[in-house]
Backbone bond lengths (Angstrom), bond angles and torsions (degrees), N, CA, C in turn:
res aa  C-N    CA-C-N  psi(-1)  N-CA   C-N-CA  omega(-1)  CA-C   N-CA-C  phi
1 X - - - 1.447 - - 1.518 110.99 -
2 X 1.369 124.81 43.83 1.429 132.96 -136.91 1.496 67.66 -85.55
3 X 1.940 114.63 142.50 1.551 125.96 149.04 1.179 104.95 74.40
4 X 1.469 126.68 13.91 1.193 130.51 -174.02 1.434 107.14 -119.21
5 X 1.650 127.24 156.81 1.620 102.01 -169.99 2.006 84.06 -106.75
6 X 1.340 83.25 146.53 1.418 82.72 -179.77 1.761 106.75 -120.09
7 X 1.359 129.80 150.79 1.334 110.26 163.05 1.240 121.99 -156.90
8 X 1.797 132.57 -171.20 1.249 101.99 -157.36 1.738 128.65 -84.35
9 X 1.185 101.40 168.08 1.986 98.96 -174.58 1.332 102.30 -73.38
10 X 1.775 103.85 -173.24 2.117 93.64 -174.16 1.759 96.63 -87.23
11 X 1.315 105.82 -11.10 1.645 102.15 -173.73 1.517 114.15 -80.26
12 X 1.356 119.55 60.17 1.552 121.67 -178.76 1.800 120.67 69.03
13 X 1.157 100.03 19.51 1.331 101.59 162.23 1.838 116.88 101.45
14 X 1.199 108.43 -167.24 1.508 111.83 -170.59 1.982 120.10 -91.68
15 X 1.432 107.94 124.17 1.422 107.83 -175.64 1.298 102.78 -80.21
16 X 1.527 121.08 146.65 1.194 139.39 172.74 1.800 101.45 -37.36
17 X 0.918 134.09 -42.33 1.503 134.54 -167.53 1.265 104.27 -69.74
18 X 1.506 120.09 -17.79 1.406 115.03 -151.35 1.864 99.50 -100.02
19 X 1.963 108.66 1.25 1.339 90.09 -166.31 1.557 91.15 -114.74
20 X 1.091 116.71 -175.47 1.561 151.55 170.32 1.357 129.96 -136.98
21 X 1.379 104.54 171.80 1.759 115.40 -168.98 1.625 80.52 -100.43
22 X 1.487 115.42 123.64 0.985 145.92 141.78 1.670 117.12 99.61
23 X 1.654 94.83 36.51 1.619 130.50 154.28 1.560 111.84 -37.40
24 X 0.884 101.18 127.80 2.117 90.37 172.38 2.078 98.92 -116.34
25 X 1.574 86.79 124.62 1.995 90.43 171.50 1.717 94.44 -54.83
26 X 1.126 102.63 174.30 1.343 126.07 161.26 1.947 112.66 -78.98
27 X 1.012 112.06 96.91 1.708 107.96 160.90 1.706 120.50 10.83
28 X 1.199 125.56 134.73 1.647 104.38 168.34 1.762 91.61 -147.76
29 X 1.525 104.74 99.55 1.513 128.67 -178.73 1.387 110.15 -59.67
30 X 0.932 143.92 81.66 1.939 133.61 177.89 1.511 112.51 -98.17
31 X 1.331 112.46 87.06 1.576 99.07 172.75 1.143 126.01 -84.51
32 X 1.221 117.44 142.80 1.834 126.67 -145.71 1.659 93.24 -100.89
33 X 0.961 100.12 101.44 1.817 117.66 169.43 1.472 102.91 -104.85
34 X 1.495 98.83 146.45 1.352 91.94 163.22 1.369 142.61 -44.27
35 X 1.505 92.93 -47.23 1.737 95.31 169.09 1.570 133.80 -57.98
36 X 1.498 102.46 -28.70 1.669 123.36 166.19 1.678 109.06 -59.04
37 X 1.235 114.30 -53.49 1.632 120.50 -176.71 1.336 117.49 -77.79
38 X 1.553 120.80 -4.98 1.839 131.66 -176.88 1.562 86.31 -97.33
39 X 1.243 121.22 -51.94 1.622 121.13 -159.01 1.799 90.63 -65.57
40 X 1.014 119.80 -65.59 1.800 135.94 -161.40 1.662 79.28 -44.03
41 X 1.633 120.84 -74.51 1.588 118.70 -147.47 1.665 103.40 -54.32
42 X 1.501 106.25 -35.10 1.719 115.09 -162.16 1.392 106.29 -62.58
43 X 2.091 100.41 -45.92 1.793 105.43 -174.45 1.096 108.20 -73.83
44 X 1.555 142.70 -11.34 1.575 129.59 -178.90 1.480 106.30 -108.17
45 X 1.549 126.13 4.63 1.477 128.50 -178.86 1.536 109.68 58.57
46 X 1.541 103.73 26.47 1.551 101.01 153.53 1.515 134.66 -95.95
47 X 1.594 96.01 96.27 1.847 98.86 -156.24 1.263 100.08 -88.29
48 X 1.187 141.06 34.34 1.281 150.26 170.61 1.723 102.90 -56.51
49 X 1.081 103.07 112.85 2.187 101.49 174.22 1.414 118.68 -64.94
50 X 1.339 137.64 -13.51 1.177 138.37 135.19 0.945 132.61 -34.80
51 X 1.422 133.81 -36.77 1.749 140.45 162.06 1.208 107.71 -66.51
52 X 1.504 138.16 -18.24 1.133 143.66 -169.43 1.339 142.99 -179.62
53 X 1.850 94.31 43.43 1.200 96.86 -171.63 2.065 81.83 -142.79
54 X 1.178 101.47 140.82 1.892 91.02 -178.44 1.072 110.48 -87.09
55 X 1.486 111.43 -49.39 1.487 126.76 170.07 1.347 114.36 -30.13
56 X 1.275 115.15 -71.01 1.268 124.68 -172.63 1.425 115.32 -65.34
57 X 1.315 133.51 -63.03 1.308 150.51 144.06 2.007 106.23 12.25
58 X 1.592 81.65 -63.24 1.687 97.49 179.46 1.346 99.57 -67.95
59 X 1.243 125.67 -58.08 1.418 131.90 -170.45 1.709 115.53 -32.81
60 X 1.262 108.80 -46.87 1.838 109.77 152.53 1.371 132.34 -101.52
61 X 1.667 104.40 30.94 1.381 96.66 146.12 1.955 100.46 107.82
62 X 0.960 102.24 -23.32 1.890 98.32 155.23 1.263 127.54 -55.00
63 X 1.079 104.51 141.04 1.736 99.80 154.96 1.420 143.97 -62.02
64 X 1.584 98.04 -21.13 1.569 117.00 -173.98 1.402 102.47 -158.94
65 X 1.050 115.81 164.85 1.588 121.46 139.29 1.850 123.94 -42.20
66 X 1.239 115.70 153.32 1.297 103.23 178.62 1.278 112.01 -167.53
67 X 1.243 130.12 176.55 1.600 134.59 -145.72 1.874 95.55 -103.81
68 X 1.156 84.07 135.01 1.377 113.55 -168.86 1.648 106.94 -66.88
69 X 1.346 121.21 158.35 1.793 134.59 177.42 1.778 96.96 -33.67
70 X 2.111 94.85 -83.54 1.580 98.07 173.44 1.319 146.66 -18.94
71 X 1.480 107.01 -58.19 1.488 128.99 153.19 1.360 104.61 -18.89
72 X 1.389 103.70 -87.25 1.827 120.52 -154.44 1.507 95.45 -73.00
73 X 1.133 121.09 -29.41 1.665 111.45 -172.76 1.944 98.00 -63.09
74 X 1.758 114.36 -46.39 1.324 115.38 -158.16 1.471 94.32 -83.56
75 X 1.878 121.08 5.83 1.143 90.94 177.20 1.463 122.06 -88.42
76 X 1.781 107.30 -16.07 1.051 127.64 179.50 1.639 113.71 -48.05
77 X 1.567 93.05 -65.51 1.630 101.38 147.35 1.314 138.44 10.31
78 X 1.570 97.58 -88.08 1.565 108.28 -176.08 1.609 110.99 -87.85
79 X 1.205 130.32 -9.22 1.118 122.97 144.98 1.905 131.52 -37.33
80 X 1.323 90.68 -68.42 1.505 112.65 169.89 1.085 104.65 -47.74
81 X 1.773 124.70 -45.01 1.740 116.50 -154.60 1.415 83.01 -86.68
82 X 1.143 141.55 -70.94 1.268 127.29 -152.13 1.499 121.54 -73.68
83 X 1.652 122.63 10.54 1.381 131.36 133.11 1.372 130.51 -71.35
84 X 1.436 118.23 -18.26 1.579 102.52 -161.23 1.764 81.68 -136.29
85 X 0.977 134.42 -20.05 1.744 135.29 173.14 1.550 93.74 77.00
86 X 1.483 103.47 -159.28 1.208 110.30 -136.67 1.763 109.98 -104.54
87 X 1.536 105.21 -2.13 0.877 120.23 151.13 1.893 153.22 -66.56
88 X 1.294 79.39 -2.23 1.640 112.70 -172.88 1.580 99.72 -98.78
89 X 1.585 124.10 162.10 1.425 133.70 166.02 1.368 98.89 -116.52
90 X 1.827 119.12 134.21 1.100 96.07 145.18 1.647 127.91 -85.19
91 X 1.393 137.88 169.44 1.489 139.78 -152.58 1.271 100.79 -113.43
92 X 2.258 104.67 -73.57 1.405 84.46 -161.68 1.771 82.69 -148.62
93 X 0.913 144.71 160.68 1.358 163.29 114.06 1.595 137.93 -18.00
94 X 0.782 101.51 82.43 2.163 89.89 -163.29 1.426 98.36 -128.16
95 X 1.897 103.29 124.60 1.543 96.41 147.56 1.642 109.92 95.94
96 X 1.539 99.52 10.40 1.778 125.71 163.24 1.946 113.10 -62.96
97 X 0.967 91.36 105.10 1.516 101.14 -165.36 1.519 100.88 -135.35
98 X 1.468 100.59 128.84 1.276 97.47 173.76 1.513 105.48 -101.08
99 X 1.375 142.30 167.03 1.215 130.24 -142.91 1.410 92.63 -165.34
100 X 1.422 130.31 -60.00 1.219 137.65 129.88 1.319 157.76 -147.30
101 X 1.244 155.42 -138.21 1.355 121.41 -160.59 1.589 111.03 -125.84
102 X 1.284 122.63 128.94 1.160 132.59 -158.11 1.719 120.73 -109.30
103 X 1.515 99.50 99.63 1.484 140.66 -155.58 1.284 99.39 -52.27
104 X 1.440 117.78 149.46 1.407 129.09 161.65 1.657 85.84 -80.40
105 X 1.388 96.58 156.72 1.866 116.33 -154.39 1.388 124.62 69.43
106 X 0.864 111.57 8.51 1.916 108.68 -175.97 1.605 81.42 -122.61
107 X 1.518 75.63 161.43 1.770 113.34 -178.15 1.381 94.22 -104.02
108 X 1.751 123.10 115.39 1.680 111.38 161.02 0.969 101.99 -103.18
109 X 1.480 115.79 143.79 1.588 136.93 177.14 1.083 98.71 -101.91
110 X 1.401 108.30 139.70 2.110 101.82 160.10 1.213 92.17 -129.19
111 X 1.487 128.34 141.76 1.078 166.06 -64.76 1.685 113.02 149.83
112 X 1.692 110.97 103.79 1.312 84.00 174.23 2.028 94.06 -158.84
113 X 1.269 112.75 153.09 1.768 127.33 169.07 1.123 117.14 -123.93
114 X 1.561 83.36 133.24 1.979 85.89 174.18 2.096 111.30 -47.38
115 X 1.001 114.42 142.62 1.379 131.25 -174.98 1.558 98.74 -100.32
116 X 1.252 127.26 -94.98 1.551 142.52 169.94 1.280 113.94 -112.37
117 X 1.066 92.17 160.58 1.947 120.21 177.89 1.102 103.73 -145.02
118 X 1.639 106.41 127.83 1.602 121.16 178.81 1.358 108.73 -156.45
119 X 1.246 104.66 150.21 1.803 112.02 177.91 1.529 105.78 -94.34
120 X 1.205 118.36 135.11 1.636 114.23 171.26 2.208 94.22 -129.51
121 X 1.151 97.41 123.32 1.636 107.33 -171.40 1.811 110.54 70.14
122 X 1.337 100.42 -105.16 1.084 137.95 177.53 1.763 120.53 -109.39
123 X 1.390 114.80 -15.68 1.367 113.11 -173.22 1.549 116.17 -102.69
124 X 1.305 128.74 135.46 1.243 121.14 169.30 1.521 119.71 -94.05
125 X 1.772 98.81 140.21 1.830 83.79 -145.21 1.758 68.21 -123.72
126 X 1.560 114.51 141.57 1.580 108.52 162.47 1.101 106.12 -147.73
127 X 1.208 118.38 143.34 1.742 142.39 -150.89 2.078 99.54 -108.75
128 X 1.337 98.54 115.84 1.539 99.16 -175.77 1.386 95.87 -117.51
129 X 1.607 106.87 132.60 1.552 121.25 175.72 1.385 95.31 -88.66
130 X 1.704 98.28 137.30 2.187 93.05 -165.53 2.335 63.44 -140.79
131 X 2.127 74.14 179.16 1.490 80.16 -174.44 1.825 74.54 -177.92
132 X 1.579 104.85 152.05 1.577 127.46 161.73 1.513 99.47 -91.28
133 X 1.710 114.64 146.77 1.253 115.22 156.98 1.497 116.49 -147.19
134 X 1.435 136.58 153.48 0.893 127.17 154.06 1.383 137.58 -152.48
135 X 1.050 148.39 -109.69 1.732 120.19 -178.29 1.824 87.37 -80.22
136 X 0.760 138.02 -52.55 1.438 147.12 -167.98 1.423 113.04 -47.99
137 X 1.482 119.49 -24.03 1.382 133.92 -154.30 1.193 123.39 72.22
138 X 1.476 131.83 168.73 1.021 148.71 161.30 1.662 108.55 9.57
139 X 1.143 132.97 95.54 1.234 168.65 160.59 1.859 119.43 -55.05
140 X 1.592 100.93 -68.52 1.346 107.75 177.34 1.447 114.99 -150.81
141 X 1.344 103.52 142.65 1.888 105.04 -160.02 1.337 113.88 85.30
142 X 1.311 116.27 -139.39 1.351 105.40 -13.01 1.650 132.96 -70.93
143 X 1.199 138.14 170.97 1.251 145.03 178.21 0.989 129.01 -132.63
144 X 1.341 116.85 -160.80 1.908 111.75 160.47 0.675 124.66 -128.14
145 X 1.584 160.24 135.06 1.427 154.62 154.09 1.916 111.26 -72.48
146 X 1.152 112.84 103.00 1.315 103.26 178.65 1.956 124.68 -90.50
147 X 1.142 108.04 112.69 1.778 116.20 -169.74 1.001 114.44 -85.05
148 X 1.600 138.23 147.52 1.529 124.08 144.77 1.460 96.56 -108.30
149 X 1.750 96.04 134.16 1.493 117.43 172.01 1.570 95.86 -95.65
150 X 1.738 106.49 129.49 1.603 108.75 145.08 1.608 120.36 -47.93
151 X 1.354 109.80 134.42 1.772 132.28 -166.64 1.735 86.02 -89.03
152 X 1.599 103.74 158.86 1.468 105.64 158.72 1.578 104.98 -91.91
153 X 1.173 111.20 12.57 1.912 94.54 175.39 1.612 90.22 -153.31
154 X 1.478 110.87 146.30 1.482 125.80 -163.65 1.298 110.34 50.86
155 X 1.551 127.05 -169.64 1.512 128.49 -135.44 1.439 120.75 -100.22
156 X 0.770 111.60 143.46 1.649 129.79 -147.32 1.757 84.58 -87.32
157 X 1.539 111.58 159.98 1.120 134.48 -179.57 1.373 120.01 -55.33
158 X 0.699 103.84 -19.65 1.486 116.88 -155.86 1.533 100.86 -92.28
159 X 1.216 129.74 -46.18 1.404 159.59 122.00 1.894 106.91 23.34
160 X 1.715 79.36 -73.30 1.884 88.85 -176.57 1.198 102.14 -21.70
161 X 1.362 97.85 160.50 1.756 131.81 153.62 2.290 97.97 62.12
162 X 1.241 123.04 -36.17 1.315 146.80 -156.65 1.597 79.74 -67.24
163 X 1.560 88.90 149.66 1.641 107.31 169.68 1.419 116.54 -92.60
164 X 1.277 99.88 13.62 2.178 107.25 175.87 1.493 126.14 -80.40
């Protein structure tokens, strides 16, 4: 499905067979309103006044208020989940960089392509180059999120690490 966006089916998501090197996720648009960046700082107990305070925000030298570590880390997240569903693991995280800081009023996109696909045993493990962007460019990363997709033949994800 090389260059093609692929994503997951309604039956728990996408099998390792189903991806390729140079897969595109689907887009994931988040525009940073205030109300988006009060809810994010409140649900991760980052009471930092910079996530949501302008005044203050400016007061060291920002332009705005802006979206917190958590935020952008879980946005990476739901990117990934809502490409590969719920059938997929994510593994490992690599290459989270913040670069710069992403404004209440901007739209961040995250952005991400399959990188590699490889079998290790029985598991299909594939490495997606993801990245934040927004009018400014490139925001955070880019990096990789590395997944194991359940295979249609030998052991399903879920499996790993398990004594089954």
């Amino acid at each position: 499905m090389s260059s093609a966006t692929t994503t997951a089916g309604a039956a728990g998501g996408l099998a390792f067979e189903d991806v390729a090197v140079g897969d595109v996720l689907p887009t994931v648009a988040l525009p940073l309103t205030v109300y988006r960046l009060v809810m994010a700082a409140g649900s991760n107990r980052d009471f930092n006044s910079i996530h949501h305070n302008t005044e203050y925000a400016r007061s060291t030298g920002a332009d705005e208020m802006y979206a917190n570590t958590s935020f952008l880390m879980s946005s990476w997240e739901r990117s990934v989940r809502d490409w590969m569903g719920l059938g997929g693991r994510i593994r490992a995280i690599r290459g989270f960089r913040m670069r710069s800081f992403n404004y209440v009023g901007e739209t961040m996109r995250v952005l991400g392509e399959v990188a590699a696909v490889r079998t290790e045993g029985d598991l299909g493990v594939v490495e997606v180059a993801i990245r934040c962007e927004t009018s400014a460019g490139v925001t955070v990363g880019p990096g990789t999120v590395e997944v194991v997709l359940p295979r249609r033949t030998g052991t399903s994800a879920a499996t790993e690490g398990s004594d089954a």
